[in-house]
C-alpha positions as CSV (number, residue, x, y, z in Angstrom):
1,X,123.5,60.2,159.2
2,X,121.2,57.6,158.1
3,X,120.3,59.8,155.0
4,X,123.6,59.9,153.9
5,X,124.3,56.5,154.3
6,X,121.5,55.9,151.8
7,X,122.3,58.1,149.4
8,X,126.0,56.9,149.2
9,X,124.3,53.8,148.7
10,X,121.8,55.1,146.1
11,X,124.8,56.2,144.0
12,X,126.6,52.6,144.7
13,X,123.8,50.9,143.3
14,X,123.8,53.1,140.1
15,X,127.3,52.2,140.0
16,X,126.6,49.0,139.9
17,X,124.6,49.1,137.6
18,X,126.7,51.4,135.1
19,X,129.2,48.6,135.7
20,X,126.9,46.0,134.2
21,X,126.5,48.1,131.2
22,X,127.8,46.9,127.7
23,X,130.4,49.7,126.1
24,X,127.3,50.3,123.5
25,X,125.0,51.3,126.1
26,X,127.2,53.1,128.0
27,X,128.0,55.1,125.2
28,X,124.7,56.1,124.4
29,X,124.3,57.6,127.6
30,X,126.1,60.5,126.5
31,X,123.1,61.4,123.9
32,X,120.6,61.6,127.0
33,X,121.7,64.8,128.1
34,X,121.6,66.4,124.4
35,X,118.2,64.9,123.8
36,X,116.2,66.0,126.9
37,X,118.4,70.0,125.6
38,X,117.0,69.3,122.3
39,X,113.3,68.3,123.7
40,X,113.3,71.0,125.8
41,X,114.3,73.8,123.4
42,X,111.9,72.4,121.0
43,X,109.2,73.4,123.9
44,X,110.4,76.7,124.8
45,X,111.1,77.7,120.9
46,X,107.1,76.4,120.2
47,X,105.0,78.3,123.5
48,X,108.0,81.1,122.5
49,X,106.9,81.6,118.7
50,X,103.0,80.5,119.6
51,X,103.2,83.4,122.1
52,X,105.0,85.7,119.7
53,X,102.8,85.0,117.0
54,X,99.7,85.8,119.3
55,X,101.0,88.8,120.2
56,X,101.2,89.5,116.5
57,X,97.8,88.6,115.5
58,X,96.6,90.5,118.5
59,X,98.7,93.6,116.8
60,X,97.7,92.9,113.3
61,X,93.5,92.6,114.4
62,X,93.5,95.3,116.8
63,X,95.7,97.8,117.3
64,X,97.3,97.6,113.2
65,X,93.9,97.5,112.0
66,X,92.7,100.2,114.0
67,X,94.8,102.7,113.0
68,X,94.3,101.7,109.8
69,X,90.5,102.6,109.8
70,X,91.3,105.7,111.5
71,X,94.1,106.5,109.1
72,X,91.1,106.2,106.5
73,X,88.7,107.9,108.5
74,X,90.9,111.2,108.9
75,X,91.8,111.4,105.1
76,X,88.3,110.6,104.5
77,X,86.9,114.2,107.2
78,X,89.9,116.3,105.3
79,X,88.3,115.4,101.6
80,X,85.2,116.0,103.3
81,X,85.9,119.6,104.7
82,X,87.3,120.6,101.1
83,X,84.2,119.4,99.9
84,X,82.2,121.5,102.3
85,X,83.9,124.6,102.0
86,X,84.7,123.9,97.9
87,X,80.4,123.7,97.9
88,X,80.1,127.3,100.3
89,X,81.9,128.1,97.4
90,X,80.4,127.5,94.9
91,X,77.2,128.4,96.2
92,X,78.2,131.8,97.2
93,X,79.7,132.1,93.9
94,X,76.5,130.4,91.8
95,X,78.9,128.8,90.3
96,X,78.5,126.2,87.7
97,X,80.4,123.3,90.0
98,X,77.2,123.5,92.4
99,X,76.0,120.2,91.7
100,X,79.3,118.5,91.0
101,X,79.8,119.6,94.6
102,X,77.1,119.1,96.3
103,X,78.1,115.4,94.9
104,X,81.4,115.4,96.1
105,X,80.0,116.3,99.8
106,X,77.5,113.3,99.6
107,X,80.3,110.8,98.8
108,X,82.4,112.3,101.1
109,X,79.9,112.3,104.0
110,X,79.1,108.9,102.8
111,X,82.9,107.4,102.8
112,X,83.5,108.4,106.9
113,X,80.2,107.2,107.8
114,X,81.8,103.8,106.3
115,X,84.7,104.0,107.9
116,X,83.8,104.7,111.2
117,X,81.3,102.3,111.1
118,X,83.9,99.7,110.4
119,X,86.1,101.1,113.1
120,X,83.4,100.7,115.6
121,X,83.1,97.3,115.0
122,X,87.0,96.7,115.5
123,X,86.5,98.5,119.2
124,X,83.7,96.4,120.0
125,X,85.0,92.9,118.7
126,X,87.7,93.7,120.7
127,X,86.3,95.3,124.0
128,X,86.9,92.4,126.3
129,X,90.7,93.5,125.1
130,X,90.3,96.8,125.9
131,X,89.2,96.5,129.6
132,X,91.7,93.5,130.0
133,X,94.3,96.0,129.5
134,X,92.8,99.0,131.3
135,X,92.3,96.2,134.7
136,X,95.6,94.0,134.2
137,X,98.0,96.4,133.1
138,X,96.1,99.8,134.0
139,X,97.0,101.2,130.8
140,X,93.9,104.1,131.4
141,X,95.0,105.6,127.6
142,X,93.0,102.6,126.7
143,X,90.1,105.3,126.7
144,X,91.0,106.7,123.7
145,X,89.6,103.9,122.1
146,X,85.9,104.6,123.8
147,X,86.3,107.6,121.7
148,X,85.8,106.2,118.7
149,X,81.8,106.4,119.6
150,X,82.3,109.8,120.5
151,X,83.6,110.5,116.9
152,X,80.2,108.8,115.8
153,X,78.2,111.0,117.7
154,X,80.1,113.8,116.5
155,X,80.2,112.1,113.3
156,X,76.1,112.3,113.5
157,X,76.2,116.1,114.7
158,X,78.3,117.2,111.4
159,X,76.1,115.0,109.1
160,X,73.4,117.3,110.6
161,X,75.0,120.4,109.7
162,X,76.1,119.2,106.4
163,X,73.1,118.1,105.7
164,X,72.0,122.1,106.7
165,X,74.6,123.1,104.1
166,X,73.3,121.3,101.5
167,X,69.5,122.3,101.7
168,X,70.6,125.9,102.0
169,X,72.7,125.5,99.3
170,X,70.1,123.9,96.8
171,X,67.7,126.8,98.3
172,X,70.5,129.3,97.5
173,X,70.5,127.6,93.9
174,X,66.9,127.9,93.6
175,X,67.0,131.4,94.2
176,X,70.2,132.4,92.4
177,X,68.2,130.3,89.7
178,X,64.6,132.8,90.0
179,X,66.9,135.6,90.2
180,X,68.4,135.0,86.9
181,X,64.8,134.5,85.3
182,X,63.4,137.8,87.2
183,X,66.4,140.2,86.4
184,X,65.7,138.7,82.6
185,X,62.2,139.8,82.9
186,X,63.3,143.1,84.5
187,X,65.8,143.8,81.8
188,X,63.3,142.8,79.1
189,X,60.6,145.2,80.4
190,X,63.3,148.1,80.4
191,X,64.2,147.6,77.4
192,X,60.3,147.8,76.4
193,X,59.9,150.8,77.8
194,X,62.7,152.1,77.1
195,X,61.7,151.3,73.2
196,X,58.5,152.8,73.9
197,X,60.3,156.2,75.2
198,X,62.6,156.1,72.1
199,X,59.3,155.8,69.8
200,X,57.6,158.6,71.5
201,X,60.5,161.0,71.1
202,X,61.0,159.8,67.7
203,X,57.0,160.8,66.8
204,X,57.0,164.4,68.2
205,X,60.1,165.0,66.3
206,X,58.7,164.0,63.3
207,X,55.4,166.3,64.3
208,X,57.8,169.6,64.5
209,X,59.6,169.0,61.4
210,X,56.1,168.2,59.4
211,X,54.5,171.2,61.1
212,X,56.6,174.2,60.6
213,X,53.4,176.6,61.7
214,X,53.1,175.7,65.4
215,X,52.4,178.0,67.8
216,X,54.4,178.5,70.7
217,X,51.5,177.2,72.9
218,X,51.8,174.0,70.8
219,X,55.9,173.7,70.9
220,X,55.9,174.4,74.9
221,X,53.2,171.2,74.9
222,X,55.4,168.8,72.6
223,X,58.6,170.2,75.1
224,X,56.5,168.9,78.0
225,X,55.7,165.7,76.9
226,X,59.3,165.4,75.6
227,X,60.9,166.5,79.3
228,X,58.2,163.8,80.7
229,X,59.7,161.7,78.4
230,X,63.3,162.0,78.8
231,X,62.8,162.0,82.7
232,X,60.9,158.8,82.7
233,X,63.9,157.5,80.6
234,X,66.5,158.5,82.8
235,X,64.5,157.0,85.9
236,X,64.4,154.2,84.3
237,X,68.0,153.9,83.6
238,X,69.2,154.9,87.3
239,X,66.5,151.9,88.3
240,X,68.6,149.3,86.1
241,X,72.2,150.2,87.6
242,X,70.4,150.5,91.3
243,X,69.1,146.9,90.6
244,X,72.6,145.4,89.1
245,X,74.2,146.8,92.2
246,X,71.9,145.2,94.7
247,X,71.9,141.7,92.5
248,X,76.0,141.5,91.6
249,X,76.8,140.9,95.2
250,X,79.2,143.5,95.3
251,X,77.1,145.7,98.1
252,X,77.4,144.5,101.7
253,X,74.2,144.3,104.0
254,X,73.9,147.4,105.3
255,X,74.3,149.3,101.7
256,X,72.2,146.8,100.0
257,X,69.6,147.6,102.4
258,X,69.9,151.2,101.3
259,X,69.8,150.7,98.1
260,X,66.4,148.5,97.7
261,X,64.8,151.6,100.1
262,X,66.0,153.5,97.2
263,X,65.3,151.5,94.5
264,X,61.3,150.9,96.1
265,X,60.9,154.9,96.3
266,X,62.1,155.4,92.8
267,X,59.5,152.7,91.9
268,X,56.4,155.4,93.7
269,X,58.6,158.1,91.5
270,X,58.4,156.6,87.9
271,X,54.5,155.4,88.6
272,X,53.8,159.0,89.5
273,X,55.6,160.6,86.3
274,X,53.6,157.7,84.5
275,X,50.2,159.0,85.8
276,X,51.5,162.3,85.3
277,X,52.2,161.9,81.0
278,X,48.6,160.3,81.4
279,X,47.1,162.9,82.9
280,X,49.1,165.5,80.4
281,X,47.8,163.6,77.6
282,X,44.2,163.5,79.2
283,X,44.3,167.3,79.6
284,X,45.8,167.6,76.5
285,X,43.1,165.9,74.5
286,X,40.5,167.7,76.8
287,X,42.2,171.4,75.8
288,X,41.5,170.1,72.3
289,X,38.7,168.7,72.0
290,X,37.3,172.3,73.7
291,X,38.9,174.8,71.9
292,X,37.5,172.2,68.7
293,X,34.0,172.6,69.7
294,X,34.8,176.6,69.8
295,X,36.6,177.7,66.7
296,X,35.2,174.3,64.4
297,X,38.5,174.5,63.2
298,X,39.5,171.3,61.7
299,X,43.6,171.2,62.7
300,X,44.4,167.1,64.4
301,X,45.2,167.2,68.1
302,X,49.1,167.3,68.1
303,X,49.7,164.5,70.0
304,X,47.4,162.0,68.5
305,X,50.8,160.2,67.1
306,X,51.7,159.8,70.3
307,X,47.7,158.5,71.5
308,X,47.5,156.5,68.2
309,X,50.8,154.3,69.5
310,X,49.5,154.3,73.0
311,X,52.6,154.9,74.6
312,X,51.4,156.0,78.0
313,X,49.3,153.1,78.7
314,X,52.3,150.3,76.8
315,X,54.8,152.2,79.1
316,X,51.9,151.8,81.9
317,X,51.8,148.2,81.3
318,X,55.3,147.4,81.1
319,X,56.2,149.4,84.3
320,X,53.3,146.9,86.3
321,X,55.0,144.3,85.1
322,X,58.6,145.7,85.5
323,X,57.4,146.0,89.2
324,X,55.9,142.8,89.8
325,X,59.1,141.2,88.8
326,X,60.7,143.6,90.7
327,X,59.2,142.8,94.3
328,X,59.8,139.2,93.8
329,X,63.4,140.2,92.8
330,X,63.7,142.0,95.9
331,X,62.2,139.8,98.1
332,X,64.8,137.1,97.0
333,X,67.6,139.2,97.3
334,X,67.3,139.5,100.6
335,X,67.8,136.2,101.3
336,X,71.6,136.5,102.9
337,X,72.5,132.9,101.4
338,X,76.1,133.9,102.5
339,X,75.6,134.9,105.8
340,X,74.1,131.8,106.5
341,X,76.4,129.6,104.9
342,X,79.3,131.2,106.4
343,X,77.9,130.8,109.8
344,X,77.1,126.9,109.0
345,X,80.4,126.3,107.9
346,X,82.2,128.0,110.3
347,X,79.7,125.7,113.0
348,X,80.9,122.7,110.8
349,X,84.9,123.7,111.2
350,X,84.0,123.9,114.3
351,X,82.7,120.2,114.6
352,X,85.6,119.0,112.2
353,X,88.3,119.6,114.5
354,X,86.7,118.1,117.4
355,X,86.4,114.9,115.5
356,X,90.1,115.3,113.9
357,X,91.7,115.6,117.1
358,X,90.1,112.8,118.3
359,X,91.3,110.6,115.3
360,X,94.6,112.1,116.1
361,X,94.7,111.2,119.7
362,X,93.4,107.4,118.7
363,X,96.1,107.1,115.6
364,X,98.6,108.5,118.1
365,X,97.5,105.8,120.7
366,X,97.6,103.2,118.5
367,X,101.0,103.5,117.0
368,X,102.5,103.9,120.4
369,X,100.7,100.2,121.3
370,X,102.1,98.8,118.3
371,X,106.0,100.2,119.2
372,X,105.5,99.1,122.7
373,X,103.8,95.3,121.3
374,X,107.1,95.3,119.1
375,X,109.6,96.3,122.0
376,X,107.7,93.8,124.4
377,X,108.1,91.7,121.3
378,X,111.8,91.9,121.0
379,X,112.3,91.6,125.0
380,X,110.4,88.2,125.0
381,X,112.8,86.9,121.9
382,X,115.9,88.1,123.6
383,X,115.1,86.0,126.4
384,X,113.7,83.0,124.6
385,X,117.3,82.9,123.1
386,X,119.1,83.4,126.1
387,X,116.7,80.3,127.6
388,X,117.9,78.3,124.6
389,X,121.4,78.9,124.9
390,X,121.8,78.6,128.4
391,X,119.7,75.2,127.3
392,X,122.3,74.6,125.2
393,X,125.2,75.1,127.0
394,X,123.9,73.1,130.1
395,X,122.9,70.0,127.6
396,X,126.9,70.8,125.9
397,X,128.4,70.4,129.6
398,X,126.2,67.3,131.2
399,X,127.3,65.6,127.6
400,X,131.0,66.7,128.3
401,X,130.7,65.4,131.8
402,X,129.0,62.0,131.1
403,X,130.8,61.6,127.8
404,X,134.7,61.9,130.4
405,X,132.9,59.8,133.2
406,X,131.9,57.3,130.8
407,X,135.4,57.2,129.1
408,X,137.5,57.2,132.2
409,X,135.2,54.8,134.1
410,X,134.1,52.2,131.4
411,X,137.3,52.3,129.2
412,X,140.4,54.4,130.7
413,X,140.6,53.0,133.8
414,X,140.3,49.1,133.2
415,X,142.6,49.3,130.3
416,X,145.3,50.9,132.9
417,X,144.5,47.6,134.6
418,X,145.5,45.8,131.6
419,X,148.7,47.6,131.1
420,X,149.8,47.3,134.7
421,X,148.9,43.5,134.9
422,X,151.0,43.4,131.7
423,X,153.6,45.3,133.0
424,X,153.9,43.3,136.3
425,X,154.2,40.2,134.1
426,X,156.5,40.8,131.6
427,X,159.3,42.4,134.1
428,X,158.4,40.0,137.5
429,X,157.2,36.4,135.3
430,X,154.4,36.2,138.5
431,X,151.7,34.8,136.4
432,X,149.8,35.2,139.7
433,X,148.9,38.7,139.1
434,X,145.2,39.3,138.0
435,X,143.6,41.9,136.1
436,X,140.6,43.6,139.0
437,X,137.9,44.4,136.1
438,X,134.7,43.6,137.9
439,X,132.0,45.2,135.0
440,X,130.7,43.1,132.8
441,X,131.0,45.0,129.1
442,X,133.4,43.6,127.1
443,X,136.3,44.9,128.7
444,X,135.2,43.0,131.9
445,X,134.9,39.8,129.7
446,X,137.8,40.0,128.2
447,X,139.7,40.8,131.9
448,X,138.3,37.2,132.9
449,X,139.4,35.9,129.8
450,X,143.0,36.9,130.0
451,X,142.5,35.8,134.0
452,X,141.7,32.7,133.3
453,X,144.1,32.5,130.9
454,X,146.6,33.1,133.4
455,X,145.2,31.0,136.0
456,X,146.2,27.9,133.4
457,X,149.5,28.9,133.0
């Protein structure tokens, strides 16, 4: 009771003291209720847009950003698979482009290194983040952005491998390179002998047309050397399409492998026919030079042509050579450069889609953070406008309700007093009548004005 005794008197004394207001004042109270709605929106509007703006930042540095670099980094492992696979290629191919790709597979290696790197550093500037919203909002896809190291470990493990690629490929270069100069020598030396054949054939022609007298004996010999000859020209031809089938690539392993066994016993063949026309012409000269010492006749040995341009022993030399160059030959085609490279790319492939699923998880991640950062976005300035109008509308009705108290109270009511003092007066004439106006604004005033204006009457 006593409680409510002293708030009916708290109000009493605040109507006391609206009474002692001036008009002025009171209608200024009217503007409180807007200013303290205007002050407060002001401060909900600024934390609102300072928190929205945050948020933003936040967005932009981390999440935005982020996916950017990945973004980067994924287009940056697809150029850098074509490159791979454009240098297998190439190397399988010996093409020309070797070096333009091997290039292209250093730049590319060299512009995801970058870019991860620089993606790293956005996940660690921002790890405190990162287990902030694994721990407050349990957001455990948060992980995916730990794996941004495990894309740099990977990243590491396929520089390894590329790095394989491109040593077997300049070794595959230097080879295809050796090979070129080697089947040049080979072909050369065919050719010489070859040449050498041609001449030989060419001289015991020219002995049987000259000599229209041989004896059969003597024909049956130039027919021998001739077959000897003509064999050790068609060996030597059967060597040269053996040796352009093994170098054109066009024979898988297991015939290639055939074909060099072949190709190595036809070698022991043609040295033995060599030594074999050697040895004909040895016992040639050695039949001649006996029956000579005989008969004292004074006929030339009939194949001295044939001694005096030292075909056996050119063909001899040539075929040492041709054989040298042919061992190395062999030995370097049976490096399987392809084999190799096939199996290092297909490790590398391998190692790519690791890594690109990865990106693809993290890109995937992070566009779903920046959705959710908008929609958490929008939520926050759907309410910060329905604080501001309900703001609003509260600050629209106290104004309302002081701006009717204030009218009926300070001006309404005493002016009612006025007109019914007036009233009384002009239909009664009891100048006794007084106006009740106790506040003391200028209505008040002028109530004890016109009072005492009547009290002299």
């Amino acid at each position: 009771m006593a409680s409510k005794n002293q708030s009916i008197s708290n109000f009493l004394k605040i109507i006391n003291i609206f009474d002692r207001m001036k008009l002025l004042h009171k209608s200024l109270l009217d503007l409180v209720p807007l200013s303290i709605v205007t002050i407060l929106i002001a401060i909900f509007a600024y934390y609102g847009l300072n928190s929205l703006n945050n948020d933003f930042d936040k967005l932009l540095s981390i999440d935005a950003k982020l996916g950017t670099e990945t973004r980067s980094a994924r287009q940056a492992l697809v150029n850098w698979k074509a490159s791979v696979l454009g240098l297998v290629v190439a190397t399988e191919q010996n093409s020309e482009a070797i070096e333009t790709q091997q290039r292209q597979v250093k730049d590319a290696s060299s512009d995801f290194t970058s870019i991860m790197f620089q993606a790293n550093m956005v996940v660690n500037k921002n790890k405190e983040e990162f287990e902030k919203r694994v721990s407050v909002k349990n957001e455990q896809s948060s992980y995916n952005y730990a794996q941004i190291g495990e894309v740099i470990v990977s990243g590491n493990k396929i520089q390894n491998t590329t790095n394989q690629i491109l040593s077997l490929s300049l070794s595959a270069q230097k080879s295809a390179m050796d090979l070129k100069k080697l089947r040049s020598e080979l072909s050369t030396s065919s050719e010489s002998i070859n040449k050498y054949v041609e001449e030989a054939l060419v001289a015991n022609s020219t002995i049987i047309e000259v000599n229209n007298q041989l004896s059969l004996e003597d024909v049956q010999k130039l027919n021998k050397y001739n077959n000897y000859l003509i064999r050790l020209g068609g060996f030597i031809s059967t060597m040269q399409n053996m040796q352009n089938q093994i170098f054109s690539g066009t024979l898988d392993r297991k015939k290639r492998i055939r074909t060099v066994t072949k190709t190595q016993s036809r070698t022991i063949i043609i040295k033995k026919e060599i030594n074999d026309l050697i040895d004909f012409e040895k016992s040639s000269f050695e039949d001649y030079s006996k029956s000579k010492s005989v008969s004292d006749n004074n006929t030339n040995f009939l194949l001295q042509p044939m001694i005096e341009l030292q075909t056996s022993s050119k063909i001899l030399s040539e075929f040492e050579k041709y054989n040298q160059n042919l061992v190395k030959a062999l030995e370097e085609a049976k490096n399987d450069w392809s084999s190799k490279l096939t199996e290092l790319s297909n490790d590398w492939i391998s190692q790519y889609e690791v890594i690109n699923q990865i990106l693809k998880e993290v890109i995937i991640f992070s566009d779903q953070q920046i959705e959710n950062s908008r929609d958490n976005s929008r939520k926050f300035l759907q309410q910060l406008i329905l604080v501001v109008a309900a703001l609003a509308f509260i600050g629209l009705v106290s104004a309302i309700f002081i701006g009717y108290t204030v009218s009926q109270r300070g001006v309404v009511k005493p002016i009612q007093k006025f007109a019914l003092v007036a009233k009384d007066i002009a239909q009664n004439g009891d100048f006794s009548k007084r106006i009740d106006v106790k506040s003391n604004d200028e209505i008040g005033e002028a109530a004890r004005a016109i009072n005492d204006l009547l009290s002299n009457t």
